[in-house]
C-alpha positions in Angstrom: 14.2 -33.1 44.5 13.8 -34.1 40.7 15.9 -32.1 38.2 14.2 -28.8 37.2 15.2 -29.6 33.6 12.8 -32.6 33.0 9.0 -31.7 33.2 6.0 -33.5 32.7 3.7 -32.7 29.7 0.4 -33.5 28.6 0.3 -34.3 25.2 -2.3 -34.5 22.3 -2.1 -37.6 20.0 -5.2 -37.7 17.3 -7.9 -36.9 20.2 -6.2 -39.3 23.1 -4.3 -36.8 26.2 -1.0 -38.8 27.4 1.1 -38.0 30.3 5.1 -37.9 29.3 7.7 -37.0 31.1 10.8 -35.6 28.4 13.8 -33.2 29.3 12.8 -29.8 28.8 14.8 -28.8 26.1 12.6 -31.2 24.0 9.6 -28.8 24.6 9.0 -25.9 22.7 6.3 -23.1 22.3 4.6 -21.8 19.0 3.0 -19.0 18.9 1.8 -17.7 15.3 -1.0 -17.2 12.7 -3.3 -20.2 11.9 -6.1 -21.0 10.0 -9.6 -22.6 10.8 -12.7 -21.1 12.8 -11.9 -22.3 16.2 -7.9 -21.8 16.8 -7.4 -18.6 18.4 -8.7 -19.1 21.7 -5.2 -18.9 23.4 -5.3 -22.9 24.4 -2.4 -24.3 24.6 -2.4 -27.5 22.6 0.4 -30.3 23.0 1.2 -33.0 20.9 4.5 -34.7 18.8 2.1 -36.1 15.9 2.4 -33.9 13.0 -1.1 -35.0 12.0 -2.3 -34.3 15.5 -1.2 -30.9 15.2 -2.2 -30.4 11.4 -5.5 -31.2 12.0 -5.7 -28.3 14.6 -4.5 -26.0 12.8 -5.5 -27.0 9.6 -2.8 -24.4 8.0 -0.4 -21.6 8.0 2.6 -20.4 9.2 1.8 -21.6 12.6 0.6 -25.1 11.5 3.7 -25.2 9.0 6.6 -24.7 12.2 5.2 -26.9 14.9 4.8 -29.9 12.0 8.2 -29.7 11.3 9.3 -29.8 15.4 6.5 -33.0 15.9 8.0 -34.7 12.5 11.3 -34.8 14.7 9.5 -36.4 17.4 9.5 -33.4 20.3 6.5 -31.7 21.6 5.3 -28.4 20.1 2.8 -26.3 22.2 0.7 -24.4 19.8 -1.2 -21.1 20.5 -3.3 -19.3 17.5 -2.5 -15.5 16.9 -5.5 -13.4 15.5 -4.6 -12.1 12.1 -4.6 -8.8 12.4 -3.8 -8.6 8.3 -5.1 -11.0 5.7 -2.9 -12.6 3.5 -2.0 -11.0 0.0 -0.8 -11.7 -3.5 0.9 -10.2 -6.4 -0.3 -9.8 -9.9 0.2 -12.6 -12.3 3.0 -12.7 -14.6 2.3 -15.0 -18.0 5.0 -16.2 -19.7 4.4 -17.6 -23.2 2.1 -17.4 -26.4 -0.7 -18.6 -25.2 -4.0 -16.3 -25.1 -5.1 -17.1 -21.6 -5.0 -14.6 -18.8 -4.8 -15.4 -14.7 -5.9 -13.7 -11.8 -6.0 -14.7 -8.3 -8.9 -15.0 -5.9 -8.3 -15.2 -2.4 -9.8 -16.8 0.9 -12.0 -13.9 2.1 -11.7 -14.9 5.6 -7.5 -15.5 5.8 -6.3 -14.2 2.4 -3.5 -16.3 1.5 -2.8 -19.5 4.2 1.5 -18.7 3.5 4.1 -17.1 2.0 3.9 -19.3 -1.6 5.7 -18.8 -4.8 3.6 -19.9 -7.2 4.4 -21.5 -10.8 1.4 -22.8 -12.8 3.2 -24.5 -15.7 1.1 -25.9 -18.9 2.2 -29.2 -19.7 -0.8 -30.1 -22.3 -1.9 -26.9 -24.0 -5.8 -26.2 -25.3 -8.4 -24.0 -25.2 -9.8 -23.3 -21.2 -13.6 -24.5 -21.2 -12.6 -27.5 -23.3 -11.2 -30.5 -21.8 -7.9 -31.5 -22.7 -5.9 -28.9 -20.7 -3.1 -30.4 -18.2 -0.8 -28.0 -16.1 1.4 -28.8 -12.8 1.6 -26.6 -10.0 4.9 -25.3 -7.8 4.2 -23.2 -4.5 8.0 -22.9 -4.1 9.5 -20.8 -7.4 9.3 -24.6 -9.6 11.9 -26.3 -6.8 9.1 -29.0 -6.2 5.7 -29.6 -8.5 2.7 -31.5 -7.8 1.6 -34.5 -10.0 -0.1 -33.3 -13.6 -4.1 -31.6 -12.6 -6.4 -32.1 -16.0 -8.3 -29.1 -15.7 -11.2 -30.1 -17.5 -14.0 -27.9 -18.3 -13.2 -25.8 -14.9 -12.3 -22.0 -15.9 -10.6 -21.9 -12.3 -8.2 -24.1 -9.8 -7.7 -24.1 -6.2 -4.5 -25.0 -4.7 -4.7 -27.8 -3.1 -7.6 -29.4 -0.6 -11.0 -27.9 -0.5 -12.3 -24.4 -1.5 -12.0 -20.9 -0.9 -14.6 -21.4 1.5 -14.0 -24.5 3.4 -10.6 -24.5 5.3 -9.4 -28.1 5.1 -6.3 -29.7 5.8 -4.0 -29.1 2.6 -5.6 -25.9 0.9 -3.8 -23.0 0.4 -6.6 -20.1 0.4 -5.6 -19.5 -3.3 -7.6 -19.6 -6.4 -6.0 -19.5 -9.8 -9.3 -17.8 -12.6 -8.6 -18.4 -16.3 -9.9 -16.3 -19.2 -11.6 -18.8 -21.6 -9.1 -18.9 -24.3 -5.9 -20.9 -25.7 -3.1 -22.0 -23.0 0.1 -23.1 -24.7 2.4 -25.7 -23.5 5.7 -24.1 -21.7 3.8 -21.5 -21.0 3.4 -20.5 -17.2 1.9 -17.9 -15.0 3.5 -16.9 -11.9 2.9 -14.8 -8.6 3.8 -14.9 -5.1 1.7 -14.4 -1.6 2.6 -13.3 1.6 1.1 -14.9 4.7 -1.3 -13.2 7.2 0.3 -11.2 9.7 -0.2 -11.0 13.8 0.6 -7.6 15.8 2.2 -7.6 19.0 -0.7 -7.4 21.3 -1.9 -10.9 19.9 1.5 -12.0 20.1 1.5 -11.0 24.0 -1.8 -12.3 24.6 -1.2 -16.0 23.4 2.1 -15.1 25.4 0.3 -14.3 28.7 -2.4 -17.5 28.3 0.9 -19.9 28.3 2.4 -17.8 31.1 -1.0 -18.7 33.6 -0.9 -22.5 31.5 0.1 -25.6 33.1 3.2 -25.4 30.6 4.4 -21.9 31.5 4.3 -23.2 35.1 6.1 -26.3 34.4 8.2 -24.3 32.0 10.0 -25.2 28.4 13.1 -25.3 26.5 12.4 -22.6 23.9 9.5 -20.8 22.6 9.4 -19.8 18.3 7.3 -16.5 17.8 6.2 -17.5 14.1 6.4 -14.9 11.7 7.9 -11.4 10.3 8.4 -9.3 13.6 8.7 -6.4 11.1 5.9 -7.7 9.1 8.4 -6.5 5.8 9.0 -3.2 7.1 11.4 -1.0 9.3 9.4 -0.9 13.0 10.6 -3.2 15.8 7.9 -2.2 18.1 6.0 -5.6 18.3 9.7 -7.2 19.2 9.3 -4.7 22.1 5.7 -5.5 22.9 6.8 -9.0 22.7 9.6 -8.8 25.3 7.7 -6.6 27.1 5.2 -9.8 27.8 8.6 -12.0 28.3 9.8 -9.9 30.7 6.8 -9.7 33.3 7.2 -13.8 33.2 9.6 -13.1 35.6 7.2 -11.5 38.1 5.5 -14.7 38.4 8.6 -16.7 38.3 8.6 -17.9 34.7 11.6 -17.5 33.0 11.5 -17.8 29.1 13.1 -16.9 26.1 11.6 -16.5 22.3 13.5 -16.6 18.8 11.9 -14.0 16.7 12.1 -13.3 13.4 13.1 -10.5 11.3 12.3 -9.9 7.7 13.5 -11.0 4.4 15.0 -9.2 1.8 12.4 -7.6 -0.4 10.1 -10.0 -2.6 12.5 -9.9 -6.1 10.7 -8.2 -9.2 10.3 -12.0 -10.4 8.0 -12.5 -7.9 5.8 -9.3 -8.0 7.9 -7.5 -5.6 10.4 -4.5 -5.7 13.8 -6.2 -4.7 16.4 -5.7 -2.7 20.0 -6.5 -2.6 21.9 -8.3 0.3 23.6 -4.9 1.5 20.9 -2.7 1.5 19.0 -5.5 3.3 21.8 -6.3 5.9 21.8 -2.3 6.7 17.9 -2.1 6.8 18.3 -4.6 9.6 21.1 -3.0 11.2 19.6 0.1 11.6 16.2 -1.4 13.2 18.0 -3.1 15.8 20.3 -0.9 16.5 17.8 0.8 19.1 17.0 -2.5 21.1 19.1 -2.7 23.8 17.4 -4.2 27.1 15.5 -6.8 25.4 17.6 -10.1 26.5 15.2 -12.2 26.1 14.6 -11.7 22.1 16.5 -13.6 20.0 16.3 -12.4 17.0 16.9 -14.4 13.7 17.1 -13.8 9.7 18.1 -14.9 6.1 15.7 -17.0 4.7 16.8 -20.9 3.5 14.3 -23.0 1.6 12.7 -25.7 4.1 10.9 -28.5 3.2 7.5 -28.7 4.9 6.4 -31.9 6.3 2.6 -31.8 5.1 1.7 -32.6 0.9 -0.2 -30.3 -0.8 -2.9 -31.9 -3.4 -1.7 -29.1 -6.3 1.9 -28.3 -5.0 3.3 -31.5 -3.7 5.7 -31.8 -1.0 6.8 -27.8 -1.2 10.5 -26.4 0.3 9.2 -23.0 1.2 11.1 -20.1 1.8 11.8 -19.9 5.8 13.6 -17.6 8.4 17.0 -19.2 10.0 14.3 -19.5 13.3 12.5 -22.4 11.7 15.6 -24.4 11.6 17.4 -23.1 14.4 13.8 -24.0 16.6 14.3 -27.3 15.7 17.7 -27.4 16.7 16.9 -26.1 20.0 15.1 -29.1 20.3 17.0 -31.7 19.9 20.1 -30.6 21.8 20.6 -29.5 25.5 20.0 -26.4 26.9 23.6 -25.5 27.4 24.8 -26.5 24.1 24.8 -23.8 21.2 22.7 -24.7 18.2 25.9 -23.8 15.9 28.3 -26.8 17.2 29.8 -27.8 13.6 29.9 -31.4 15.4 26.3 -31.7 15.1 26.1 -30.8 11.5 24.3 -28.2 9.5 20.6 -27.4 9.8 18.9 -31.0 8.3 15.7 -28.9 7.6 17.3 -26.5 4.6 17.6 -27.8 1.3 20.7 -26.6 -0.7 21.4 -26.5 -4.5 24.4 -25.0 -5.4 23.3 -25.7 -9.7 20.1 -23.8 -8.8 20.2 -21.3 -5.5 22.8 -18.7 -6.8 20.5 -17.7 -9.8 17.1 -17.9 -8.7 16.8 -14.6 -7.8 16.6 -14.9 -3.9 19.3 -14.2 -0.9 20.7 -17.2 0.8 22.8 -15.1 3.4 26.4 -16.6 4.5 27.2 -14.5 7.3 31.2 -16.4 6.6 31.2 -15.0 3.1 28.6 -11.3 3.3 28.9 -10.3 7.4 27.0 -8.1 8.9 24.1 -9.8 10.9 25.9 -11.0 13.5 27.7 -7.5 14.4 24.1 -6.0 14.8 22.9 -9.0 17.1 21.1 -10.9 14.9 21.3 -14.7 14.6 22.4 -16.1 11.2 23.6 -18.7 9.7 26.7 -19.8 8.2 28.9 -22.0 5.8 32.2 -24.2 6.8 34.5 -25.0 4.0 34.9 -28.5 3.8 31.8 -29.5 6.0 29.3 -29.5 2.6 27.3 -27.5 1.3 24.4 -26.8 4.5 23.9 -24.0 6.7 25.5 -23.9 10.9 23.9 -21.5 13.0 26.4 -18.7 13.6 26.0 -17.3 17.0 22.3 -17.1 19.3 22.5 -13.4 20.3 20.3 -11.7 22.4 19.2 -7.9 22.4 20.7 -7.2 25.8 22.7 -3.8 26.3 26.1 -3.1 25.8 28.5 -4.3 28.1 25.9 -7.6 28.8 27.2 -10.5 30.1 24.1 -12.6 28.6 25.1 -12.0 24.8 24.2 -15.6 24.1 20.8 -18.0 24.4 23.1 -20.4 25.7 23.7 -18.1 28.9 20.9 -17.1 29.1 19.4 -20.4 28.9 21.4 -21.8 32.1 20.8 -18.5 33.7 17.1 -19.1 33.5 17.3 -22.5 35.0 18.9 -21.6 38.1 16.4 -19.2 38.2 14.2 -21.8 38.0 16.0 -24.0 40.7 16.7 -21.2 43.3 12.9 -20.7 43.4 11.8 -24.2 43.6 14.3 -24.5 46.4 14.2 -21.6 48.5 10.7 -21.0 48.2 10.4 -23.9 50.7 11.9 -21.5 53.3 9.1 -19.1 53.2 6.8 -18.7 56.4 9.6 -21.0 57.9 11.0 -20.1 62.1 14.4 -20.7 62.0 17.2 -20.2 65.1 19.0 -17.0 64.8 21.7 -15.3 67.4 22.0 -12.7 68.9 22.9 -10.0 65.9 19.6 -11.7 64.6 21.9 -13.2 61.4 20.6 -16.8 61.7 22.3 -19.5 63.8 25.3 -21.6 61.4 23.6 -24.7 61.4 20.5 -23.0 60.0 22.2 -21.4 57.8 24.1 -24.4 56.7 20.9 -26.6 56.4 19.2 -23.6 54.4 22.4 -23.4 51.8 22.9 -27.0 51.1 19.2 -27.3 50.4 19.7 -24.7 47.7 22.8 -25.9 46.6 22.2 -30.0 46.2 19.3 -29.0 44.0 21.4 -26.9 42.1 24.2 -29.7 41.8 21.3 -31.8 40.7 19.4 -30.0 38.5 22.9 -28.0 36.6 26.2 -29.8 37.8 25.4 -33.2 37.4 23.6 -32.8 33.9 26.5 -31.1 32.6 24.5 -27.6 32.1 27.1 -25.5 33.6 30.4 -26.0 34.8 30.2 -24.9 38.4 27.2 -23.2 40.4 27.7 -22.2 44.1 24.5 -21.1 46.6 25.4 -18.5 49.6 23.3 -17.0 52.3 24.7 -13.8 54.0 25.8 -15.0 57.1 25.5 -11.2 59.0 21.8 -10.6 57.5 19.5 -9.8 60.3 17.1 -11.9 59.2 14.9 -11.4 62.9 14.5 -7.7 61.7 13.6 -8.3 57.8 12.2 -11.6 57.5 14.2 -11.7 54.3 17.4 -14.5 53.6 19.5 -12.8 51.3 21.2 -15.5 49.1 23.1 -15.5 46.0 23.6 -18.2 43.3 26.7 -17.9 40.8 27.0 -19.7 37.8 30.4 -20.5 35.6 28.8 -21.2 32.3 30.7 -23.7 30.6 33.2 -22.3 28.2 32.3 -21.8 24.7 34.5 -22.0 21.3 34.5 -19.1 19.3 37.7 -19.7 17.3 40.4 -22.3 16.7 43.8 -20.9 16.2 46.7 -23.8 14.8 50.5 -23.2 14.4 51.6 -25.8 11.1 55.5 -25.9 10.6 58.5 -28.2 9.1 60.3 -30.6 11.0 63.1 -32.1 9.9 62.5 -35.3 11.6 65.4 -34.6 13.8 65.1 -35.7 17.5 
């Protein structure tokens, strides 16, 4: 019997289907908003090719997360959320002497394509209408700029590829509109966007059409639920709605668990928003979750890390947007086992955020350190973290889940291995069913039965769990008294001893006297 772990996956590569076969962990499902005229029809699609994927999805949050999983080389399933609420923007701030004004236009059919930061700086000042006018564009708060754009005799600019009205690989669904007057060099405009937004019904209903999939039969290593779960509020209802869909996996024995994000601190007033500060944040979050208690298979992230994306932009260049601690900690979860936690300091912080300590602690923003501000983690919420000494990146802290108090599964690790012998137990003593086996007198079934029924369980649990390392011991027992000639039912139970897990390292340093 082949390992439950490794599953075989079709995958998309620019139009051409594959067969692979890749450990499971490698897999992972994206479900989000996305933009083009075609995507949300609940299809799975497959691939590892970030251009593959990017010319599916064309762009958006959704496009934007599985890139960055495919530019690593693992397979990203993708399934397209209606958007429920078009993406927004802010007012324009100017900065400067210049006479020009700005105001933004926005796709009509996706507002804004993601969550951008936008910095039009003038690098050749002149009067708009009249060439001779040169500005560079930043979608990230001026981290990254594209090359120089001579605006010509154009009043107005899109962002990037296409129009407001053709959806193209590398637009943003943002127009800048100039008033026809003089634009001074140093001078800059600035706004941000927010994203569209999906509800929780869309959410359940990719959810459900990767359940009845192929893939949710074969099963995954992870799904990413793309996007703000609180959609910049206080309800938690969709994270309900979402585990809700989760949950009845079970009933059709598919066992699967989703990182989900929670929200950001409030936009800061130097982006068009009303701020926020890390405590009143941390609290805000608190307090939402602090009614979720029998959702175990949410795990919820948040603090937001800048992440740069794997696709160019014509106006912004190669942006590091602004990301929930799920981006990175997705990707994690696909390069490392299923058993191992994605905060193991030997495998180094998150590769995917980009840290400067000259720039970062004044630019306005939160960059949460649950080591240095706490909080998060007390109210089950993943974060991330600093080590001294380890550089300046970001470890995951702990993986919590939403389960109730007193859980044993307080970790996506457990719940993880949990979830495979799920998997296994099925696969193995589903082959049982319909089956006429001896049983004695009481009607328990004869020992040799028994025995042949256990060790069929249990050498494809050593297979698929001891041998790879994903736990540390897993025993498979039938009830030897049953009366199985009465029920028709086996009762058997699986145990699992997870491996151990180091929370803490405690060291005793004293003086010798280099005496014997």
């Amino acid at each position: 019997m082949p390992a439950i772990p490794t599953v075989s996956i079709t995958v998309q590569d620019n139009g051409a289907s594959a067969a692979l076969a890749v450990p499971q962990s490698q897999v992972q499902v994206k479900i989000g908003c996305a933009v083009g005229p075609s995507v949300v029809n609940y299809q799975p699609f497959a691939t590892s090719n970030p251009t593959a994927w990017q010319t599916q999805f064309v762009g958006g949050p959704l496009c934007e997360a599985g890139g960055l999983v495919c530019q690593t080389g693992n397979i990203a399933i993708g399934l397209a959320c209606p958007i429920v609420t078009t993406g927004s923007a802010t007012a324009v701030t100017h900065t400067g002497t210049g006479a020009a004004t700005c105001t933004v236009t926005l796709d009509a059919t996706h507002g804004a394509w993601d969550d951008y930061y936008v910095k039009c700086l003038v690098v050749t000042g002149g009067t708009i209408g009249t060439a001779g006018v040169v500005v560079q564009v930043s979608l990230d708060a001026g981290r990254n700029y594209g090359t120089p754009i001579a605006l010509g005799t154009a009043a107005t600019l899109y962002l990037g590829t296409g129009t407001l009205t053709s959806f193209l690989v590398g637009g943003t669904g943002v127009q800048l509109n100039f008033t026809t007057a003089t634009m001074v060099a140093g001078d800059t405009y600035t706004f941000s966007t927010k994203a569209p937004q999906w509800n929780g019904a869309g959410v359940a209903a990719a959810l459900a059409a990767f359940q009845a999939s192929q893939y949710g039969v074969a099963g995954v290593g992870s799904i990413h639920i793309v996007g703000d779960a609180m959609h910049g509020g206080s309800g938690t209802g969709d994270v309900v709605t979402i585990s809700t869909q989760l949950n009845s996996g079970t009933g059709v024995y598919e066992y699967n668990r989703a990182i989900v994000e929670l929200r950001d601190a409030l936009v800061p007033t130097a982006w068009g928003g009303s701020g926020e500060t890390e405590a009143t944040w941390i609290s805000a979050l608190a307090t939402a979750t602090l009614g979720l208690v029998a959702q175990p298979r949410i795990a919820p992230d948040s603090g937001y890390y800048n992440t740069p994306s794997c696709f160019a932009n014509a106006a912004g260049g190669l942006p590091a947007y602004r990301r929930n601690a799920a981006w990175s900690h997705a990707i994690r979860r696909t390069q490392i086992p299923l058993e191992r936690r994605a905060g193991r300091v030997k495998d180094g912080p998150y590769s995917s955020i980009v840290v400067n300590p000259q720039v970062d602690p004044t630019d306005g923003f939160i960059y949460h350190d649950e080591r240095v501000t706490p909080g998060l983690n007390a109210a089950r919420i993943g974060s991330l973290m600093t080590w001294p000494k380890k550089g300046a990146g970001f470890f995951q802290c702990q993986e919590p889940l939403l389960c109730a108090p007193g859980s044993q599964f307080v970790e996506l690790v457990i719940g993880n291995v949990l979830d495979v012998a799920c998997d296994i137990g099925y696969a193995a003593g589903v082959s049982a069913v319909s089956d006429d086996l001896v049983c004695q007198p009481s009607g328990a079934l004869d020992p040799q039965a028994l025995n042949v029924l256990q060790g069929t369980v249990q050498q494809a649990l050593n297979v698929g769990m001891l041998q790879s390392g994903l736990v540390s011991g897993v025993t498979a027992t039938v009830n030897a008294t049953a009366n199985v000639q009465s029920t028709g039912i086996i009762p058997l139970v699986i145990a699992v001893l997870p491996n151990a897990y180091v929370n803490s390292v405690q060291e005793t340093i004293s003086l010798t006297n280099g005496a014997p």
